[in-house]
C-alpha positions in Angstrom: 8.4 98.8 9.8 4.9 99.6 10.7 4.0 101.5 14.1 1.3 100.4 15.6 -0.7 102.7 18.8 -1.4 100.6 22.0 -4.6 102.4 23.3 -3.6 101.3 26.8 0.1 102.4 27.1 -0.3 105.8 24.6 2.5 105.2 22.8 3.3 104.1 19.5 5.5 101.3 19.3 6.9 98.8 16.7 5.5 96.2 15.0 7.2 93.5 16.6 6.0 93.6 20.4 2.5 92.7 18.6 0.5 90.0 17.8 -2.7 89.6 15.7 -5.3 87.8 17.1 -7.7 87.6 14.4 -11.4 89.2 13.7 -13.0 91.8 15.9 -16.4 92.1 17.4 -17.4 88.4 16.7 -20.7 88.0 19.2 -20.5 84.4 20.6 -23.9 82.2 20.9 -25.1 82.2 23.9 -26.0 78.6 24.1 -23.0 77.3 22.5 -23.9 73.7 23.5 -27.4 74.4 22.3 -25.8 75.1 18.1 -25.4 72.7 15.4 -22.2 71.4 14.5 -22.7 73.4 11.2 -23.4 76.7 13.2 -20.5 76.1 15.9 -18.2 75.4 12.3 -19.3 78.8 11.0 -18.9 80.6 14.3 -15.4 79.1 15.0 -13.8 79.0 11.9 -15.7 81.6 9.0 -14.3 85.1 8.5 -15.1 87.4 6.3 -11.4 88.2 5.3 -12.5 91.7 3.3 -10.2 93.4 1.2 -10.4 97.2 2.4 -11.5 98.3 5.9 -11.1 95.7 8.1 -11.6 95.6 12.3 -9.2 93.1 14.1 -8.4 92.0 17.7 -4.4 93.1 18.3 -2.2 92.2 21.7 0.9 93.8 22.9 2.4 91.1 24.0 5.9 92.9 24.6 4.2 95.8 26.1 1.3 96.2 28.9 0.0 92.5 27.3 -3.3 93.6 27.1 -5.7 93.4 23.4 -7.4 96.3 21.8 -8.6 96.2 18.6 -7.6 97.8 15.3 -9.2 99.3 12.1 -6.8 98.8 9.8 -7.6 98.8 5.7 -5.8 95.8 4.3 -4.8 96.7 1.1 -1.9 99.2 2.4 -1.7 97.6 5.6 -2.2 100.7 6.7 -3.5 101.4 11.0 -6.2 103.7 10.7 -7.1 103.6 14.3 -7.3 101.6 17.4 -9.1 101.8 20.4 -10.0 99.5 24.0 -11.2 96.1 23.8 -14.9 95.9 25.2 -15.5 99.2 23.4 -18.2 98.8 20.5 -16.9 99.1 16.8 -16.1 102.5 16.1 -16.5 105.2 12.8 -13.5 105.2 11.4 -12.6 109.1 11.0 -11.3 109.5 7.8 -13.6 107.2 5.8 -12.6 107.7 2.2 -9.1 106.7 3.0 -9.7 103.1 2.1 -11.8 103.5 -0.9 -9.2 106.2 -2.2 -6.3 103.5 -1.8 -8.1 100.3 -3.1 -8.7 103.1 -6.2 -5.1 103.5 -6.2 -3.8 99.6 -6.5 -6.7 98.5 -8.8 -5.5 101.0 -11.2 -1.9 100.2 -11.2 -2.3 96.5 -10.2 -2.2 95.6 -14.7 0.8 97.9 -15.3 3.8 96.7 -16.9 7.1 97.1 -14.8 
């Protein structure tokens, strides 16, 4: 069970009272009207989908409700920080810990069991 840190209650809490809610810090066009269909397409349904260091939109629903968002590095599923929605992206801390685990799995990944 992962434990995930709700920046608005303080607490950690299981992985269950949360919901993802897909990628974080995606700017919306201004004119929206004003786009292509192309351009809206792109907008609305393109994500990057990285393997690594990703930054994602979280809400505890079983908690205060509210979204934050999440760095989180997607090859160990691992939180590596999370902070208030509204706030701009933030430096990870530890920075290596992604490229150190990514290392890791691409050298075991051909392994025989």
């Amino acid at each position: 069970m992962l434990l995930i840190h709700c920046p608005y209650c303080e607490e950690d809490r299981s992985e269950l009272e949360f919901r993802w809610a897909g990628e974080a810090h995606i700017a919306r066009p201004e004119n929206i009207a004003a786009i292509s269909d192309e351009e809206f397409a792109e907008f609305f349904f393109l994500r990057n989908n990285e393997k690594g260091l990703t930054y994602e939109r979280w809400r505890h629903i079983h908690g205060c409700g509210r979204f934050f968002n999440a760095a989180r590095d997607t090859v160990s599923d691992r939180f590596l920080m999370t902070y208030k929605a509204g706030l701009p992206k933030q430096q990870v801390p530890e920075t290596g810990a992604s490229e150190k685990t990514v290392e890791t799995y691409e050298a075991t990944e051909g392994d025989a069991r």
